[in-house]
KEMAR-579741 format. One record per residue (C-alpha): residue in three letters; x, y, z. Coordinates in steps of 0.05 Angstrom, whole numbers. Layout:
N
volum, px, py, pz
ala, X, Y, Z
...
//
This chain:
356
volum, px, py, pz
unk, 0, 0, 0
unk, 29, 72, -19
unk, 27, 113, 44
unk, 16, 196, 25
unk, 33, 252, 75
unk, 6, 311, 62
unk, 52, 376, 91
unk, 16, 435, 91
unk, 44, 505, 109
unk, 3, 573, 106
unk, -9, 574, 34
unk, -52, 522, 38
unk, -99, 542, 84
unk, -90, 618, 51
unk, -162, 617, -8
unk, -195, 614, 54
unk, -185, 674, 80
unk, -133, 653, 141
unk, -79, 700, 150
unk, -15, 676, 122
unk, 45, 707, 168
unk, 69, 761, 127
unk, -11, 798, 124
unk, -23, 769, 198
unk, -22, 839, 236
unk, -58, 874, 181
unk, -115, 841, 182
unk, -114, 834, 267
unk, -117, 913, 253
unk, -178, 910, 210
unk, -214, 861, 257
unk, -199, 902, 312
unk, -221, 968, 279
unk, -289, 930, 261
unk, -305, 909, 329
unk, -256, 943, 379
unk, -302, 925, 441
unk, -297, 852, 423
unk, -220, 852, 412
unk, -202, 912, 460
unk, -141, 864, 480
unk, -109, 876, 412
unk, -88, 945, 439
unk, -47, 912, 480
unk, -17, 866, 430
unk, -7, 930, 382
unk, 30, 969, 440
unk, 70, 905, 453
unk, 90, 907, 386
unk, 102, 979, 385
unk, 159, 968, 436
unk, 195, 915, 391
unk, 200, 968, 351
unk, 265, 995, 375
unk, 301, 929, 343
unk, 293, 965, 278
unk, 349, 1024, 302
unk, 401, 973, 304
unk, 380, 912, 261
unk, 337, 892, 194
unk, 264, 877, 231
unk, 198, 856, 199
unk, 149, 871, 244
unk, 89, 862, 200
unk, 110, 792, 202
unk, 69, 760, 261
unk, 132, 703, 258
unk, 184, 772, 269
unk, 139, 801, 334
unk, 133, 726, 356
unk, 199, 707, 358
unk, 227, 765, 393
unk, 178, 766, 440
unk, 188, 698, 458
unk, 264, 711, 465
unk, 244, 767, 520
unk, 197, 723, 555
unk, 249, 663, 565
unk, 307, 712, 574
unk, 286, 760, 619
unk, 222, 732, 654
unk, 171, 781, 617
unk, 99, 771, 619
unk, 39, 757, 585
unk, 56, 709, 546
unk, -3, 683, 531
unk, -31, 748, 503
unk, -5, 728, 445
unk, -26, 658, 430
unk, -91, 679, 448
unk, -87, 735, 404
unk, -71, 685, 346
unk, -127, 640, 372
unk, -168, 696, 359
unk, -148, 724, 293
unk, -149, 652, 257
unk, -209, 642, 282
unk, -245, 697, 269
unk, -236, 695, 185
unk, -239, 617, 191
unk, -308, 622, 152
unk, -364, 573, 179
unk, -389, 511, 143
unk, -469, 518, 134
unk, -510, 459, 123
unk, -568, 466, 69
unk, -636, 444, 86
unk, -657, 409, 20
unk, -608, 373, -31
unk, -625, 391, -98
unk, -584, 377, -156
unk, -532, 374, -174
unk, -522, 336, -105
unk, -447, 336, -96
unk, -446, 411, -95
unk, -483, 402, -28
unk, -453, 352, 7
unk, -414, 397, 43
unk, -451, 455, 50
unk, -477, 524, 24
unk, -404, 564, 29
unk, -378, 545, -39
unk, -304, 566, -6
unk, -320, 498, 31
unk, -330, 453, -24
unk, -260, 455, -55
unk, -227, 433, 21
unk, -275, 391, 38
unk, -273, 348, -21
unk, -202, 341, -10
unk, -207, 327, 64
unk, -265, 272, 47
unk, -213, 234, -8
unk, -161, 243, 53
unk, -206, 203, 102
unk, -231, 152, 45
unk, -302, 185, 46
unk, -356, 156, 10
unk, -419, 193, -3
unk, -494, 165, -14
unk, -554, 202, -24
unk, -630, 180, -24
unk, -696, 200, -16
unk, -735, 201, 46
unk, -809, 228, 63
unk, -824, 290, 115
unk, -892, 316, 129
unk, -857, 373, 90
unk, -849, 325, 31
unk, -803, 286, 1
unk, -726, 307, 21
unk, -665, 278, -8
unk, -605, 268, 48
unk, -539, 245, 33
unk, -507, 199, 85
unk, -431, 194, 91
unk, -392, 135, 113
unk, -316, 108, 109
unk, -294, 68, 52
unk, -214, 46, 62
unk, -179, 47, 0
unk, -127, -24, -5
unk, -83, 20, -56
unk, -69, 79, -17
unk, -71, 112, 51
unk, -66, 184, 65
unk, -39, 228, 132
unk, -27, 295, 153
unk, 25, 339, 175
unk, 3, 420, 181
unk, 44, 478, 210
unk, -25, 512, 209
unk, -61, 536, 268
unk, -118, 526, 238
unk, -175, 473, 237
unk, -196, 463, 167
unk, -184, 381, 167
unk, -225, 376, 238
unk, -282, 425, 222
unk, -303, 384, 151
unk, -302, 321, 202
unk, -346, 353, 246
unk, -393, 377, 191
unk, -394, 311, 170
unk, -415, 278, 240
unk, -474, 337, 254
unk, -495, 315, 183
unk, -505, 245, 216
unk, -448, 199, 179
unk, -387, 178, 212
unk, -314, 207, 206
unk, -246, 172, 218
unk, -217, 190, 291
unk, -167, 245, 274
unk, -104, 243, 324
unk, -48, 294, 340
unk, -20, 249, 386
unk, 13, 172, 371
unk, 36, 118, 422
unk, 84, 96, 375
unk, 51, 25, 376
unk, 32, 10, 302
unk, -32, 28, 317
unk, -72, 48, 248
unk, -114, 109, 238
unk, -162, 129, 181
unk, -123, 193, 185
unk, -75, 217, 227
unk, -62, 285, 238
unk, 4, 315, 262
unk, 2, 395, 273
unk, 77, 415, 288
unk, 46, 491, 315
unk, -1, 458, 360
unk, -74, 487, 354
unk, -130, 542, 375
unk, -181, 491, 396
unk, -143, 471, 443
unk, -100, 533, 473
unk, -42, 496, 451
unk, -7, 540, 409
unk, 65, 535, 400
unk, 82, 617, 359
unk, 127, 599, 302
unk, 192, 619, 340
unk, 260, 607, 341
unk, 255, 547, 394
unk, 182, 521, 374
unk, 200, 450, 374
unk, 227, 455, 439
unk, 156, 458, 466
unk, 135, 395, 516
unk, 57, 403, 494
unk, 67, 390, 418
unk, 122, 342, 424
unk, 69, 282, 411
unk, 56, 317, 345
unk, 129, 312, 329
unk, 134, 243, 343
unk, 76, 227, 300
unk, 105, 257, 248
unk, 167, 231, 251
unk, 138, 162, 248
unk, 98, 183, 188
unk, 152, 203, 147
unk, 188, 147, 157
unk, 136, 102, 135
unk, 121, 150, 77
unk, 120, 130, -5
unk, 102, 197, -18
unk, 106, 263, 9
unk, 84, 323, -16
unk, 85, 396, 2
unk, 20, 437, -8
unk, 35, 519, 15
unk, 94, 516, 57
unk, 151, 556, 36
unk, 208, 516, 71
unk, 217, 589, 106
unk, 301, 592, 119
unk, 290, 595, 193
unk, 250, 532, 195
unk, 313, 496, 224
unk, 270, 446, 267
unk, 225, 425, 215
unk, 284, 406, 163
unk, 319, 374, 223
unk, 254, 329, 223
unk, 252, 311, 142
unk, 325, 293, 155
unk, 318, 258, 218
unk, 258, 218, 180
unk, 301, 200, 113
unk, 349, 158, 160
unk, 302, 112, 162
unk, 258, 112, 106
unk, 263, 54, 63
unk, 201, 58, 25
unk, 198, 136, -3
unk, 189, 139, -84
unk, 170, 213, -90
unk, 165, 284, -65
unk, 127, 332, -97
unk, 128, 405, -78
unk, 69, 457, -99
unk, 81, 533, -67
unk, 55, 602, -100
unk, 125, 628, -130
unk, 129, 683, -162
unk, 209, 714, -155
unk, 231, 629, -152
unk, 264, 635, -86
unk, 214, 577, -54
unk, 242, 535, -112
unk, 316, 552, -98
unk, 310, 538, -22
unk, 280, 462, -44
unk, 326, 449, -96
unk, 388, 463, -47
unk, 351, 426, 6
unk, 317, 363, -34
unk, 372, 319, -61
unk, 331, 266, -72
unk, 321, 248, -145
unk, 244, 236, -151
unk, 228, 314, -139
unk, 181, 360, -170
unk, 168, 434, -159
unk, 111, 467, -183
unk, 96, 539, -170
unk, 21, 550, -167
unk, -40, 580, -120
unk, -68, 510, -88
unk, -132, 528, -103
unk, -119, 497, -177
unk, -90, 435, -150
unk, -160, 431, -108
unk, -207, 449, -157
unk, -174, 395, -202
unk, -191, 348, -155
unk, -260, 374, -151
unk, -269, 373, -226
unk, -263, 306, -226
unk, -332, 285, -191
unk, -373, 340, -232
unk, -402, 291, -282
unk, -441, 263, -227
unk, -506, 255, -266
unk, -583, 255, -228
unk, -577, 186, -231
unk, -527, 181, -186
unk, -539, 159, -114
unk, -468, 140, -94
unk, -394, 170, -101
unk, -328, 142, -64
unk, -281, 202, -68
unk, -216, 161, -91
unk, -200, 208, -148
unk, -151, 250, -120
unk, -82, 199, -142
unk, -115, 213, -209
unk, -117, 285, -200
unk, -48, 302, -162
unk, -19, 266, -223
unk, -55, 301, -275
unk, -41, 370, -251
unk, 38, 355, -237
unk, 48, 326, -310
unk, 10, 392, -327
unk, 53, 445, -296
unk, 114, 408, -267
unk, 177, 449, -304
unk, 244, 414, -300
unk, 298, 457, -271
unk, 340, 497, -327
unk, 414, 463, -327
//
C-alpha cells in the first residue's frame, strides 16, 4: 500500500481567508477596527509590538510579520522573565479564528447533489472534497419522506482504499481538516478519529493528523519561534510525524515555503530519511512568483524523484473537484478516490524541470 503525507504550510490554508504570516497583523488591525469592544485586547498586542520596535534602530526587523513580533517576543519572555505570554497565542487564537469562515448545512439537496454535500459556502467545497478523499469518504444520497415532503439526504460513511492511505502533517493553526469532520458527524455519517498524538505502537488510523504549531481549539499553540519544537505540549505531534515520514512512499508539500528559519522542521525531514526505506516521490506545490521557494527546495531536496511546481493551491483543489462534476441525477453514490488521479494530472501539467 502507498502511504501519502500531506505537509501543509500557510499557503494552503490561505483561499480561505486565514492569515498567512506576512498579512497576519494587518488584518488583526482590520478586525480590531471592526469590532474594537470585542478585541479591546489587541491594543495591548499592538503596543506590545510597538515596543519591539526599537530592534529596527540597530538591526533589519519585519514587524508586520506575526513570525518577526513572535519570535522576539518569545526571546524576552524566556530571557528575561517578561509577561503575558499568553496574550499572544490567544491573540492568534483569535485572529485565525475569526476569518476561519463557517461551514453551513443546506436544508434540501437539490441537484446537482455533490455541490451540497458539504454545505452552502462554496469556499468549503473545494477543502472539503479534499479532506473527504483524505479520510476515504464515501458519499450516498436518497430520498426520504417528511410531512414537509419528500427530502433527499446524503449519508456519509468510510470506505478504506487497499491501494493507498493518506496522513497529515500542518504547520497551520488552523482547523480546516477537523471542522469538515465535524460537519460531517452533525450531518449524521461517521468520520475517521483524527489524532495529534501517537503511542508509537503501530496502531492504524483512518487519518492521522500531526500539527507541528499545536492548535487554537485547544490553547495549545506553540508561535512559530525560534525554539518552537522545543515545546513539551506539541512534542506528541512531532513524534507522530516523525513516524509518518518514515513510513512515507510519498510526500508532498501543499503551501509551505520551507521558510530559511525553519531549522526544526528540516531537522525532522532529515531525521525521517534515516530511516525511510520505502519513499518513491516528493512533490512540492508553493505560489512562487520571484523562484526563491524553488531555490530553497532544490538546495535542500537531493533526492532524485522531486518536482516543484509553483502555483495558488486552489488549482490543485479544484482539479480534484473537477473530477466528480459529471455526477449525473442518476447518481446515488460517489467514493471520493479520485484525488491519485488528479495530483498526477495537474503535476504532469505544470511540473517544469529545472533549467541546467
Amino acid at each position: 500500500m502507498n502511504k501519502v503525507v500531506y505537509i501543509l504550510g500557510a499557503g494552503f490554508s490561505a483561499n480561505l481567508g486565514i492569515p498567512v504570516m506576512s498579512d497576519f497583523l494587518i488584518k488583526a488591525k482590520d478586525l480590531f477596527f471592526e469590532e474594537p469592544e470585542k478585541y479591546r485586547y489587541f491594543r495591548e498586542v499592538f503596543s506590545k509590538i510597538r515596543e519591539l520596535s526599537s530592534a529596527k534602530n540597530y538591526y533589519m526587523s519585519d514587524l508586520f510579520n506575526i513570525e518577526e513580533i513572535l519570535s522576539l517576543f518569545d526571546m524576552n519572555v524566556r530571557l528575561e522573565g517578561a509577561r503575558r505570554k499568553n496574550l499572544f497565542e490567544k491573540f492568534i487564537g483569535d485572529v485565525v479564528s475569526a476569518y476561519t469562515p463557517p461551514m453551513l448545512p443546506y436544508e434540501r439537496i437539490n441537484l446537482p447533489w455533490l455541490n451540497h454535500a458539504f454545505g452552502r459556502n462554496p469556499e468549503w467545497r473545494l477543502y472539503a472534497l479534499f479532506v473527504g478523499a483524505l479520510a476515504s469518504l464515501a458519499l450516498t444520497t436518497a430520498e426520504i419522506n417528511t410531512s414537509g415532503g419528500p427530502k433527499r439526504e446524503i449519508k456519509y460513511r468510510i470506505v478504506p482504499s487497499n491501494s493507498t492511505s493518506y496522513s497529515v502533517i500542518t504547520f497551520n493553526y488552523d482547523r480546516i481538516i477537523e471542522t469538515v469532520a465535524e460537519f460531517v458527524l452533525d450531518a449524521q455519517g461517521e468520520f475517521p478519529e483524527i489524532r495529534r498524538s501517537c503511542s508509537l505502537n503501530g496502531t492504524v488510523f483512518h487519518l492521522p493528523l500531526a500539527k507541528l504549531h499545536g492548535s487554537i481549539e485547544d490553547g495549545s499553540i506553540v508561535p512559530p519561534t525560534w525554539n518552537k519544537a522545543l515545546q513539551k505540549k506539541i512534542l506528541p505531534a512531532w513524534q507522530l510525524a516523525h513516524k509518518l515520514l518514515v513510513d512515507a512512499t510519498h510526500i508532498r508539500f501543499i503551501g509551505y515555503s520551507l521558510p530559511e528559519g525553519d531549522a526544526y522542521a528540516k531537522y525532522l525531514f532529515k531525521s525521517a530519511a534515516v530511516k525511510s526505506e520505502r519513499l518513491k516521490s516528493i512533490d512540492v506545490l508553493c505560489l512562487d512568483p520571484s523562484g526563491e521557494v524553488r531555490r530553497r527546495y532544490e538546495a535542500f531536496c537531493q533526492f532524485n524523484f522531486t518536482r516543484f511546481v509553483s502555483g495558488d493551491v486552489k488549482g490543485y483543489l479544484k482539479n480534484h473537484y473537477d473530477k466528480y462534476q459529471n455526477v449525473g441525477p442518476g447518481s446515488r453514490h460517489e467514493n471520493l478516490v479520485r484525488l491519485e488521479e488528479a495530483h498526477e494530472e495537474y503535476f504532469k501539467a505544470n511540473y517544469q524541470p529545472a533549467r541546467g
